[in-house]
VMD Tcl script that builds the backbone (N, CA, C; Angstrom):
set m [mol new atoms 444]
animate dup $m
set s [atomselect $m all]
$s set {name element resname resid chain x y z} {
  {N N UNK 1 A 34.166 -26.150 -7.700}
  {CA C UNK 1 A 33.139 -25.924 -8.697}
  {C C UNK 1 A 31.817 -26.512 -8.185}
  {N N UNK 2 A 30.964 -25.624 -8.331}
  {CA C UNK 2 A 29.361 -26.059 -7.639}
  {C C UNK 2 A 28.760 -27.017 -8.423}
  {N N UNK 3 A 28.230 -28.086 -7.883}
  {CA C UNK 3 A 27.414 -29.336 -8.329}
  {C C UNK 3 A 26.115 -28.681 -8.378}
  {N N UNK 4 A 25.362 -29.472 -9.744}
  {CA C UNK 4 A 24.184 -29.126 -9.772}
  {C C UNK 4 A 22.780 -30.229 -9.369}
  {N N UNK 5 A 22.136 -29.881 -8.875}
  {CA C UNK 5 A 21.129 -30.975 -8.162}
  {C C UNK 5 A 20.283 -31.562 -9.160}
  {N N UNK 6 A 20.383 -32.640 -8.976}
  {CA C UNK 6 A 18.758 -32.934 -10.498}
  {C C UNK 6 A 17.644 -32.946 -9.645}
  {N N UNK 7 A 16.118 -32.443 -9.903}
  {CA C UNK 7 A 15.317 -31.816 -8.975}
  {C C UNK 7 A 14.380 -33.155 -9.780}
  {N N UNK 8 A 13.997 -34.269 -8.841}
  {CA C UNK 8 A 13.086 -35.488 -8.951}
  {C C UNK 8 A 11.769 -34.496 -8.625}
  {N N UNK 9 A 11.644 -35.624 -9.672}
  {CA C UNK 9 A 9.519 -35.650 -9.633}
  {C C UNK 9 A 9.031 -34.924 -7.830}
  {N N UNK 10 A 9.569 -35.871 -7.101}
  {CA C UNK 10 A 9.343 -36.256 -5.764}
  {C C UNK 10 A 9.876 -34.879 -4.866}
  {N N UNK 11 A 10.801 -34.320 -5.267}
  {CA C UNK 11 A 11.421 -33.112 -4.740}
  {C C UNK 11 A 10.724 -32.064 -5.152}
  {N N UNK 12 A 9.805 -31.776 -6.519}
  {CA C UNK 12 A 9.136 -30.868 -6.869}
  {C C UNK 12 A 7.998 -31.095 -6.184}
  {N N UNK 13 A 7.408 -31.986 -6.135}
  {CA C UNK 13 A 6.240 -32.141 -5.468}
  {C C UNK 13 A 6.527 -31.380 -4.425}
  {N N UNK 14 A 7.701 -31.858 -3.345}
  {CA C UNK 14 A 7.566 -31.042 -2.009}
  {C C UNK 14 A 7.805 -30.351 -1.835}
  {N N UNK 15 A 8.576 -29.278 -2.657}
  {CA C UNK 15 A 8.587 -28.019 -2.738}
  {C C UNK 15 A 7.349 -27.313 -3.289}
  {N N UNK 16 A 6.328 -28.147 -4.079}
  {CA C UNK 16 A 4.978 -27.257 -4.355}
  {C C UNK 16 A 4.210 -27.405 -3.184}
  {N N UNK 17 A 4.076 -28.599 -2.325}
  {CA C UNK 17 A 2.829 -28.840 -1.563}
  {C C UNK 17 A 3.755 -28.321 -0.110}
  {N N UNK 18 A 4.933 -27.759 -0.041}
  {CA C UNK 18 A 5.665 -26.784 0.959}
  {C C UNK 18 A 4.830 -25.372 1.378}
  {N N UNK 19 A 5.455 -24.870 0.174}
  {CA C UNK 19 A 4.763 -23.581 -0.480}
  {C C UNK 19 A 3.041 -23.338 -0.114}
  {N N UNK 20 A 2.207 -24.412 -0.760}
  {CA C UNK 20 A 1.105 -24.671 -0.674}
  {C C UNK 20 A 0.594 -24.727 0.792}
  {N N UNK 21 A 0.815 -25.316 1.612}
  {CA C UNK 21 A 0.239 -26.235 2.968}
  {C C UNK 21 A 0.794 -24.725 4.203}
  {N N UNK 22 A 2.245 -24.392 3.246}
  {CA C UNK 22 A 2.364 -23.308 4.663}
  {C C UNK 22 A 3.097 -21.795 3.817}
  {N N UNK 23 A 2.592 -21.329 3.456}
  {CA C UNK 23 A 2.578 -20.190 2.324}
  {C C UNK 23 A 3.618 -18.791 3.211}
  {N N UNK 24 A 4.479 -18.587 3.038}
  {CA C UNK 24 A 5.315 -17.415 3.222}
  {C C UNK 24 A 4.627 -15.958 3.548}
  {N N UNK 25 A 4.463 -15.721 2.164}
  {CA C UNK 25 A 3.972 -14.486 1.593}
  {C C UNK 25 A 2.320 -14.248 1.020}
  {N N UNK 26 A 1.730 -14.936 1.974}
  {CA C UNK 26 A 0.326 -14.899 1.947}
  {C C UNK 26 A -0.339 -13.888 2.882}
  {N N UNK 27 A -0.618 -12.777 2.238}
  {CA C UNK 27 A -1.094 -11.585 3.330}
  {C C UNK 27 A -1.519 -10.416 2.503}
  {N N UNK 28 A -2.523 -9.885 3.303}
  {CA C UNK 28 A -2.843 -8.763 2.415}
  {C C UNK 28 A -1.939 -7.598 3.407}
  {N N UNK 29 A -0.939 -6.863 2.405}
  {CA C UNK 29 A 0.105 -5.638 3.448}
  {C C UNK 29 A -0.883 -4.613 3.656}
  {N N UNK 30 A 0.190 -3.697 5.086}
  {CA C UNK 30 A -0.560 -2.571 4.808}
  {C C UNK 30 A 0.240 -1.586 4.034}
  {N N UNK 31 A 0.156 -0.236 4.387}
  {CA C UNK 31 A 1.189 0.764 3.418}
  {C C UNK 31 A 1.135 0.499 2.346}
  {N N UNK 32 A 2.420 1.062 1.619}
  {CA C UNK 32 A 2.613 2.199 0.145}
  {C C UNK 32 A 2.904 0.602 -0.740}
  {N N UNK 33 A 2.376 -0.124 -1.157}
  {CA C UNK 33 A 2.431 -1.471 -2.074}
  {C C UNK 33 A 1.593 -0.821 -3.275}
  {N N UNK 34 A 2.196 -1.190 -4.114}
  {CA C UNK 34 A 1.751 -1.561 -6.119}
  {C C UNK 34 A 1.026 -2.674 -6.107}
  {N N UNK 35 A -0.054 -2.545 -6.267}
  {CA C UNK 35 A -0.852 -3.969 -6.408}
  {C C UNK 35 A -1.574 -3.925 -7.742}
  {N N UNK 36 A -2.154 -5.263 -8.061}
  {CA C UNK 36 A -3.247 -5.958 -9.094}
  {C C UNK 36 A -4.354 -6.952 -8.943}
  {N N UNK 37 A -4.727 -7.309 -9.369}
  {CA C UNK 37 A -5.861 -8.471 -9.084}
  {C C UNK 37 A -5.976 -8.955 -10.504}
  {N N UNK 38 A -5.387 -10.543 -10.489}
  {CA C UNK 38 A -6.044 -11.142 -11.078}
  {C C UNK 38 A -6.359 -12.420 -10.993}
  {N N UNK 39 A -6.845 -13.415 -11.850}
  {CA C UNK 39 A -8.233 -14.285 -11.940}
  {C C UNK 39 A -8.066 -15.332 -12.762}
  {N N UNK 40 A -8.739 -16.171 -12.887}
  {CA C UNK 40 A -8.847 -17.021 -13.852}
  {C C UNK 40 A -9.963 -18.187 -14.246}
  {N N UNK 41 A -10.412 -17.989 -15.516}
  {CA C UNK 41 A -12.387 -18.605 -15.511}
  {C C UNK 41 A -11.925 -19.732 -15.666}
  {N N UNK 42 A -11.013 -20.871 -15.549}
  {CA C UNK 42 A -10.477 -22.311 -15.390}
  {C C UNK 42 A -10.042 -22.523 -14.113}
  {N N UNK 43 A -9.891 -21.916 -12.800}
  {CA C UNK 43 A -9.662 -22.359 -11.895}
  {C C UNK 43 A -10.200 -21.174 -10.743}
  {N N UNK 44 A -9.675 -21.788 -9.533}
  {CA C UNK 44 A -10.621 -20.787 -8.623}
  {C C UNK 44 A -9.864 -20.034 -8.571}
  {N N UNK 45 A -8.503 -19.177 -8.663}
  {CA C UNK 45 A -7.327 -18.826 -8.994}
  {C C UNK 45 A -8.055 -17.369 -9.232}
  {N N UNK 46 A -7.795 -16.663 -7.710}
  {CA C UNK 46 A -8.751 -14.899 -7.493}
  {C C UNK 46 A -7.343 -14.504 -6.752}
  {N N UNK 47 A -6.229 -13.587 -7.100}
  {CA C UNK 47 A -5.581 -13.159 -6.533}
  {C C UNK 47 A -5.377 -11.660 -6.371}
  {N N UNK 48 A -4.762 -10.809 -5.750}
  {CA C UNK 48 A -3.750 -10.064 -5.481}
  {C C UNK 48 A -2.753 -9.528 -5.517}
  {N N UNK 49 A -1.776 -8.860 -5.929}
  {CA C UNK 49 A -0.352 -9.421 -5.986}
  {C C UNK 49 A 0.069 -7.736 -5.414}
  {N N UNK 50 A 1.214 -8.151 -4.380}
  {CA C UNK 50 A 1.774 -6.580 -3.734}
  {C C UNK 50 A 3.012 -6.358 -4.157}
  {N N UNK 51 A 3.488 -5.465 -4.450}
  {CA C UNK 51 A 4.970 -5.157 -4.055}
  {C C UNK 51 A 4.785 -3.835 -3.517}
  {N N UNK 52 A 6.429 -3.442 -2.943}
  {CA C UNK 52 A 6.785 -2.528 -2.624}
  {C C UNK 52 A 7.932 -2.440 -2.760}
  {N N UNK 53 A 8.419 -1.219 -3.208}
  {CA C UNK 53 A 9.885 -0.904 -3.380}
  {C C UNK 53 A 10.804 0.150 -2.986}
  {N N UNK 54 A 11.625 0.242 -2.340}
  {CA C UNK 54 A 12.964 1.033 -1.396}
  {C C UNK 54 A 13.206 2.080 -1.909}
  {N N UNK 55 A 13.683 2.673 -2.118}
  {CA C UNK 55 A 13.994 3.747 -2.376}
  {C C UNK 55 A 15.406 3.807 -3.329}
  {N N UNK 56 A 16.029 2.360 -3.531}
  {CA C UNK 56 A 16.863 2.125 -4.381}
  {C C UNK 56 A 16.060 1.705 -5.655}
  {N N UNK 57 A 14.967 1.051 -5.491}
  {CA C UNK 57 A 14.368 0.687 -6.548}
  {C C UNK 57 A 14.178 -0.277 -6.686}
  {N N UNK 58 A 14.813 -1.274 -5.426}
  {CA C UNK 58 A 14.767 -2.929 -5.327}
  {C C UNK 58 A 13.291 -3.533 -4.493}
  {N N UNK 59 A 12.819 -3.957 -5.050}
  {CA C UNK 59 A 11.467 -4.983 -4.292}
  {C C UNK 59 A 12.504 -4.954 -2.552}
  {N N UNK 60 A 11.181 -4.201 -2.076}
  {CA C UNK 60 A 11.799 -4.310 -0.455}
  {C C UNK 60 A 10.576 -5.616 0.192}
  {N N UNK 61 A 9.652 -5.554 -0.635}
  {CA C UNK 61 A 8.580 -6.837 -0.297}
  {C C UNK 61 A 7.952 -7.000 -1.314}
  {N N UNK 62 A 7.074 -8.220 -0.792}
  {CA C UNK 62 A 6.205 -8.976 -1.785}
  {C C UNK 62 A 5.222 -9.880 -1.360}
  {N N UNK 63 A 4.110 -9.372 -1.940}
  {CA C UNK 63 A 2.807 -10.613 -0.897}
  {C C UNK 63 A 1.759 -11.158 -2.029}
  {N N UNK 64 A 1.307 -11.497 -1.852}
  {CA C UNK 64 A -0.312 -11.928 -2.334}
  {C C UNK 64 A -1.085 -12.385 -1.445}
  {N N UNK 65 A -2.387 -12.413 -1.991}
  {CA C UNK 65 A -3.325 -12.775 -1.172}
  {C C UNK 65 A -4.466 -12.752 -2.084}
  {N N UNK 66 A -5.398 -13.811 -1.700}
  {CA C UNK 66 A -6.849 -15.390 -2.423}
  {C C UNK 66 A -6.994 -15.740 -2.371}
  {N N UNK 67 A -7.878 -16.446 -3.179}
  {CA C UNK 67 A -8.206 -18.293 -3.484}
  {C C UNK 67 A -7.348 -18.541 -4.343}
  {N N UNK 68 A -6.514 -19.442 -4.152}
  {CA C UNK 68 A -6.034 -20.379 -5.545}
  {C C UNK 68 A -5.474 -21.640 -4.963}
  {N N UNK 69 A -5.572 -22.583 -6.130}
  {CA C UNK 69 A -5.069 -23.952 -5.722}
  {C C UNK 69 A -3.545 -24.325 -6.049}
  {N N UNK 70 A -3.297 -25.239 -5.271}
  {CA C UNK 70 A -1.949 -25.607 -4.892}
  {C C UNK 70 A -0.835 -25.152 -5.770}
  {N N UNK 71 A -1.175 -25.564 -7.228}
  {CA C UNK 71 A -0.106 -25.021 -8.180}
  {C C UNK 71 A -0.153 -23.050 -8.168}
  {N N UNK 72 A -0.980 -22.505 -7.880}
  {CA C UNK 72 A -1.151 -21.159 -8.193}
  {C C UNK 72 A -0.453 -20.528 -6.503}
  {N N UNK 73 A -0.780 -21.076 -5.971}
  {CA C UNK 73 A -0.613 -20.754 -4.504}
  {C C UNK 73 A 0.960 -21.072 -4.352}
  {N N UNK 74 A 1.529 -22.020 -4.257}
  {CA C UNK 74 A 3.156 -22.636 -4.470}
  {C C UNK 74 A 3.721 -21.306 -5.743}
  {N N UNK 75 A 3.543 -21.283 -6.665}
  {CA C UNK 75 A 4.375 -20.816 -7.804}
  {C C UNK 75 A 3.989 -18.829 -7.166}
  {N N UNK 76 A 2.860 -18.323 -6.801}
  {CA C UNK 76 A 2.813 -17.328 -6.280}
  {C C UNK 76 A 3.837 -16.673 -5.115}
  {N N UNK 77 A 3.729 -17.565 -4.156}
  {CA C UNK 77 A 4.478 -18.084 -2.880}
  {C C UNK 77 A 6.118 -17.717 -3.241}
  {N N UNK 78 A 6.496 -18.605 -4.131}
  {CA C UNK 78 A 8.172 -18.641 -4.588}
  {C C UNK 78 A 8.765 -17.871 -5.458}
  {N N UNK 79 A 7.524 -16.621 -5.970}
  {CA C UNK 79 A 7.425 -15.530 -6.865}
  {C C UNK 79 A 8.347 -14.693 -5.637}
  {N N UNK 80 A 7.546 -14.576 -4.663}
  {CA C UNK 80 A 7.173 -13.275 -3.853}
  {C C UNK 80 A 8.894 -13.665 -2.915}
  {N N UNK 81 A 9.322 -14.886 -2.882}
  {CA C UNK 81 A 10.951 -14.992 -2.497}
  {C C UNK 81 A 11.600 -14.759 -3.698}
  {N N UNK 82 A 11.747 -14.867 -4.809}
  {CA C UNK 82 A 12.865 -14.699 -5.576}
  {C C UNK 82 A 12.807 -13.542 -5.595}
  {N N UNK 83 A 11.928 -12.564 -5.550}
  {CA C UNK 83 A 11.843 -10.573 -5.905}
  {C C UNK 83 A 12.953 -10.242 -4.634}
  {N N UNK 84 A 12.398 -10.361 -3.722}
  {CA C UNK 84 A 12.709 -9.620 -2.738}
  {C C UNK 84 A 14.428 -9.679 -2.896}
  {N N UNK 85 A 14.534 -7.980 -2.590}
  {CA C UNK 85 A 16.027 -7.312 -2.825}
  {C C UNK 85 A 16.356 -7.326 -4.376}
  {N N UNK 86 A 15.448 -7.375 -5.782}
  {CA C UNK 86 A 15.799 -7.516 -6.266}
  {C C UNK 86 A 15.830 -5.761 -7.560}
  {N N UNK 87 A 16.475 -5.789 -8.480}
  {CA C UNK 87 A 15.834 -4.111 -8.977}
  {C C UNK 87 A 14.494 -4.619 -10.260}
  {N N UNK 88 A 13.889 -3.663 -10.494}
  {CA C UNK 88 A 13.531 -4.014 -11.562}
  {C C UNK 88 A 13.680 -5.020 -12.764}
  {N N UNK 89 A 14.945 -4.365 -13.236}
  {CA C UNK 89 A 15.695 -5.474 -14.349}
  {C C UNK 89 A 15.614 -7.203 -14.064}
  {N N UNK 90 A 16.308 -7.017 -12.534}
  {CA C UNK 90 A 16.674 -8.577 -12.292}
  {C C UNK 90 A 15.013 -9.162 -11.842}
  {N N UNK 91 A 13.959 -8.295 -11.831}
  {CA C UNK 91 A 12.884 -8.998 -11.798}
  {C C UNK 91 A 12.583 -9.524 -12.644}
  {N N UNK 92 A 12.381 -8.776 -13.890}
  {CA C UNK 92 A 11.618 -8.876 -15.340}
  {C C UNK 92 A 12.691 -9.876 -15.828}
  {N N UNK 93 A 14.300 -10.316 -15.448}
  {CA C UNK 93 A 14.917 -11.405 -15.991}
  {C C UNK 93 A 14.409 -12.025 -15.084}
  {N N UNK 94 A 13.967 -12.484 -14.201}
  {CA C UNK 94 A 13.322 -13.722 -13.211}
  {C C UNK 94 A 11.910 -14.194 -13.851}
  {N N UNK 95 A 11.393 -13.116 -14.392}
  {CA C UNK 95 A 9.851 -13.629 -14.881}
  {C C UNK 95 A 10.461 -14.241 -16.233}
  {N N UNK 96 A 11.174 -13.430 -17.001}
  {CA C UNK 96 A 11.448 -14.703 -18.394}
  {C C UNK 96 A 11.732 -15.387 -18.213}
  {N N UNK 97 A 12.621 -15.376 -17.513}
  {CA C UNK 97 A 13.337 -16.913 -17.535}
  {C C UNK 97 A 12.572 -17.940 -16.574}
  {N N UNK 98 A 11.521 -17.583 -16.123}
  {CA C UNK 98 A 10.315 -18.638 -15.378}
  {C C UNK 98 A 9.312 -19.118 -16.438}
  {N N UNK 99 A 8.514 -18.026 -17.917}
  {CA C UNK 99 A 8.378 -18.354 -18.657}
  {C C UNK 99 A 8.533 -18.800 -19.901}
  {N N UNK 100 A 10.252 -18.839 -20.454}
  {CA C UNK 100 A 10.634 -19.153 -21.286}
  {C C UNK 100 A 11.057 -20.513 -20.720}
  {N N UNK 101 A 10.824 -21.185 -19.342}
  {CA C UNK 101 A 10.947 -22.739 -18.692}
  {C C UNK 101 A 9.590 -22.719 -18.892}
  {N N UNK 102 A 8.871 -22.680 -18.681}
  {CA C UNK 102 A 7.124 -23.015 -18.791}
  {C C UNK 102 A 6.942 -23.499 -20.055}
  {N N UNK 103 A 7.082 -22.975 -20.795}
  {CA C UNK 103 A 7.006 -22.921 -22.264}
  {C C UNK 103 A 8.006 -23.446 -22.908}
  {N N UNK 104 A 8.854 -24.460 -22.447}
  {CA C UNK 104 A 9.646 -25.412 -22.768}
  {C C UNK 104 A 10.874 -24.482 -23.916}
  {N N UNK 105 A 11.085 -23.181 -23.552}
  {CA C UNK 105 A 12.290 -22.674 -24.508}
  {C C UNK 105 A 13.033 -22.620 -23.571}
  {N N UNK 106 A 14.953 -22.364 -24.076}
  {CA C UNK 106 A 16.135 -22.282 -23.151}
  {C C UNK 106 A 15.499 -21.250 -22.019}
  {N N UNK 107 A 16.280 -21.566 -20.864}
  {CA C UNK 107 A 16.174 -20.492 -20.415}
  {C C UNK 107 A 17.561 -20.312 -19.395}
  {N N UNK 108 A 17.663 -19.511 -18.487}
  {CA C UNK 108 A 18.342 -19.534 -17.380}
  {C C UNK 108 A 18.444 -20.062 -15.813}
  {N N UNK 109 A 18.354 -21.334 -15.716}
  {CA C UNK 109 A 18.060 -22.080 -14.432}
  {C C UNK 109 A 18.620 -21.186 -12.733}
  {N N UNK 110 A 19.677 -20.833 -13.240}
  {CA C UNK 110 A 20.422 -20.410 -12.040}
  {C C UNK 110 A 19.475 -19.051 -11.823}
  {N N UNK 111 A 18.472 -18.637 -11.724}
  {CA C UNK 111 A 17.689 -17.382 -11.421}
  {C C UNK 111 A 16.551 -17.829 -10.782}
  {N N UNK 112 A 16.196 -19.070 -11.101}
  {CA C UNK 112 A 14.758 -19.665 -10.495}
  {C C UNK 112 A 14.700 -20.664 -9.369}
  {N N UNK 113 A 15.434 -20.862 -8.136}
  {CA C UNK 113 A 15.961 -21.720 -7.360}
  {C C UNK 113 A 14.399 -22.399 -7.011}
  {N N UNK 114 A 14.083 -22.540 -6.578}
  {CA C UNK 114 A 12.185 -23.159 -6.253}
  {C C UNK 114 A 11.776 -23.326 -7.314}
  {N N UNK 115 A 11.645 -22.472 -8.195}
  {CA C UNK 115 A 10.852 -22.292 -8.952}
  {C C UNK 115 A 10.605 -23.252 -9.969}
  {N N UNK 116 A 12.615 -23.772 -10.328}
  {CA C UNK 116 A 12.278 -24.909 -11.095}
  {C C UNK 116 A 11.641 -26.222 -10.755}
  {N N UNK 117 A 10.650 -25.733 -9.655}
  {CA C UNK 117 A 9.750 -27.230 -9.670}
  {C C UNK 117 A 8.865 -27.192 -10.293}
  {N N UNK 118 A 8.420 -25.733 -11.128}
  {CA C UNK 118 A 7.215 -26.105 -11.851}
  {C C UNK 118 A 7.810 -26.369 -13.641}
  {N N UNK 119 A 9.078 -26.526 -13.669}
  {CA C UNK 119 A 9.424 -26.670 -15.015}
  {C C UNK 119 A 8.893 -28.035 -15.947}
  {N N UNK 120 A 7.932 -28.611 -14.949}
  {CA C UNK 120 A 7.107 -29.825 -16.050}
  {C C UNK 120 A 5.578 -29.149 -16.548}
  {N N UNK 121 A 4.957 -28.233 -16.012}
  {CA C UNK 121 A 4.035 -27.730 -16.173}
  {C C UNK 121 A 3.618 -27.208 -17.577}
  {N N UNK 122 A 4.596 -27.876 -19.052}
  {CA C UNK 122 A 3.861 -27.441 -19.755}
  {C C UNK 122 A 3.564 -28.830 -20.196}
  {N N UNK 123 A 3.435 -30.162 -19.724}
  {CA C UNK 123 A 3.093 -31.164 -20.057}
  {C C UNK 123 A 1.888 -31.441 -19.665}
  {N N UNK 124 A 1.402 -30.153 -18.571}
  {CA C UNK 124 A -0.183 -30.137 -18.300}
  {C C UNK 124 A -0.782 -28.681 -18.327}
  {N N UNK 125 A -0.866 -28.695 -19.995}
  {CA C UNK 125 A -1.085 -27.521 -20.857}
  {C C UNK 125 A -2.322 -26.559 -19.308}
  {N N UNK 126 A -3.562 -27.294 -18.600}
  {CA C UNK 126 A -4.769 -26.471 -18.414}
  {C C UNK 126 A -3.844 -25.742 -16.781}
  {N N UNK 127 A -2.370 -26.268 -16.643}
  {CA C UNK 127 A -1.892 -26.149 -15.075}
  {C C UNK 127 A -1.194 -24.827 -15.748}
  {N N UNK 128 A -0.775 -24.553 -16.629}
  {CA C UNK 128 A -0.025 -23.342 -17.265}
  {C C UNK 128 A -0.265 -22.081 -16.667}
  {N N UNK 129 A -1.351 -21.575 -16.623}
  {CA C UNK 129 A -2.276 -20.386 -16.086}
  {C C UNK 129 A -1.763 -20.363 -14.438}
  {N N UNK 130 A -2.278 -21.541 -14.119}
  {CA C UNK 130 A -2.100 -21.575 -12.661}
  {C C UNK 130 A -0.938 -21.095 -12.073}
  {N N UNK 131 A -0.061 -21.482 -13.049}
  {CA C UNK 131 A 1.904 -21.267 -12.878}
  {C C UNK 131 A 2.213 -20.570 -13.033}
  {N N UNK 132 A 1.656 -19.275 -14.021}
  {CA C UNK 132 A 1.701 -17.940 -14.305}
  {C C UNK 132 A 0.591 -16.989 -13.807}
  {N N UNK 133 A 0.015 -17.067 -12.731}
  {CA C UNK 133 A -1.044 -15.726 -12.836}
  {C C UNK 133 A -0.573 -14.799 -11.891}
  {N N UNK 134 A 0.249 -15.054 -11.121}
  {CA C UNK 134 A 1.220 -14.509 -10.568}
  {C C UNK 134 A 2.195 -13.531 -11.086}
  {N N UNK 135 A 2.914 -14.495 -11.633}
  {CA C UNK 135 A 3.992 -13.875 -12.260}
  {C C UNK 135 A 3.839 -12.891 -13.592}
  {N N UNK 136 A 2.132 -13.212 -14.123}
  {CA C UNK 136 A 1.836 -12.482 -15.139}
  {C C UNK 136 A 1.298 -10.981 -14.555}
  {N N UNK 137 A 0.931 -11.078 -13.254}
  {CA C UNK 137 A 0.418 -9.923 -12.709}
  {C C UNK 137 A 1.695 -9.144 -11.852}
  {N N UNK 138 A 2.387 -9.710 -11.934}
  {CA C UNK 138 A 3.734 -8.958 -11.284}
  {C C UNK 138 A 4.415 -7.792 -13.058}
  {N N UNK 139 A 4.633 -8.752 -13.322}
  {CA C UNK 139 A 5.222 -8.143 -14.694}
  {C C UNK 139 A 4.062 -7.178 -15.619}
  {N N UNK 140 A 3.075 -6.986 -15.063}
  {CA C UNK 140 A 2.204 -6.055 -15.539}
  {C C UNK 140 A 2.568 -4.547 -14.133}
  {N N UNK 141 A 2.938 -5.092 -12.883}
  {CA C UNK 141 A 3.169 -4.369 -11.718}
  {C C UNK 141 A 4.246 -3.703 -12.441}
  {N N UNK 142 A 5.242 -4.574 -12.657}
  {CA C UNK 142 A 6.637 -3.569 -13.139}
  {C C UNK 142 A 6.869 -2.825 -14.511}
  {N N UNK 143 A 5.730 -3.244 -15.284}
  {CA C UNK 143 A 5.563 -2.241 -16.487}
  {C C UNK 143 A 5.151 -0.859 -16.036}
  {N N UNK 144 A 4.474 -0.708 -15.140}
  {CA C UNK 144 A 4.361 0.437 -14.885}
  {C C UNK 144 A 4.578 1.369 -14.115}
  {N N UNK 145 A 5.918 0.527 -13.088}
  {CA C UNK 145 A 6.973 0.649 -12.209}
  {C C UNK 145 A 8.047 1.765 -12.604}
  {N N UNK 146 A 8.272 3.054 -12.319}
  {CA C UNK 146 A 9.959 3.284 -13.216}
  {C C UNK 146 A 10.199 3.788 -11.725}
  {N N UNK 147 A 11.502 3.553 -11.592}
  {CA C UNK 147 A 12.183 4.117 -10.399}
  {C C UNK 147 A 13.017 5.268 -10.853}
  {N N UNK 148 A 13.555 6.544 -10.343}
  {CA C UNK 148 A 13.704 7.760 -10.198}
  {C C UNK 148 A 14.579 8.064 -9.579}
}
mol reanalyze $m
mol bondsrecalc $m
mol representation Tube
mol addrep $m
């Protein structure tokens, strides 16, 4: 039976300033990507957001590319790994259950592996945005996503 890790102060940190300092999925793609742009008048937080998807219907990639600071940049970053290979559905359950943890309601831990390092972020109500502008611009990507 799998043990579960308790994720210290100290372990979130380095998984944000990971993310942050050496960013994955920081790129503007070329080719057939779904993109958005968005922003935010509280931080410098000017993004991008790409996907692309297979022909099954599963996120075959995922990028962004901007300005944003550490929390926006990290939580963007660990967006663009949890999609990949994933379908639709199991996206839009990855974004709730990232904001129903933000927002301090139950949620589903076992879907957000990184991610739960930003699960203190609603104790710094103005970092909220930062933690979501990503993930709010993805889930606007897959609203208007239908696969065929």
């Amino acid at each position: 039976m799998p043990t579960s890790i308790e994720l210290t102060p100290e372990m979130m940190r380095a998984i944000i300033m990971d993310h942050y300092s050496s960013p994955r999925h920081k790129l503007t793609p070329e080719g057939d990507y779904l993109s958005i742009h968005s922003s935010s008048v509280n931080c410098i937080d000017d993004i991008d957001v790409y996907l692309r998807f297979n022909d099954e219907g599963k996120v075959e990639d995922a990028a962004w590319n901007g300005t944003a600071c550490a929390i926006s940049t990290a939580s963007s970053d660990i967006l663009c790994d949890l999609l990949l290979g994933k379908s639709k559905e199991e996206a839009e359950n990855i974004i709730a259950q990232y904001n129903h943890m933000i927002h301090e309601e139950p949620y589903d831990a076992s879907v957000l592996e990184e991610a739960l390092a930003f699960m203190n972020t609603s104790k710094q109500a103005a970092r909220i945005h930062c933690a979501t502008i990503a993930w709010d611009a993805v889930s606007e990507i897959l609203k208007g996503h239908s696969h065929e």
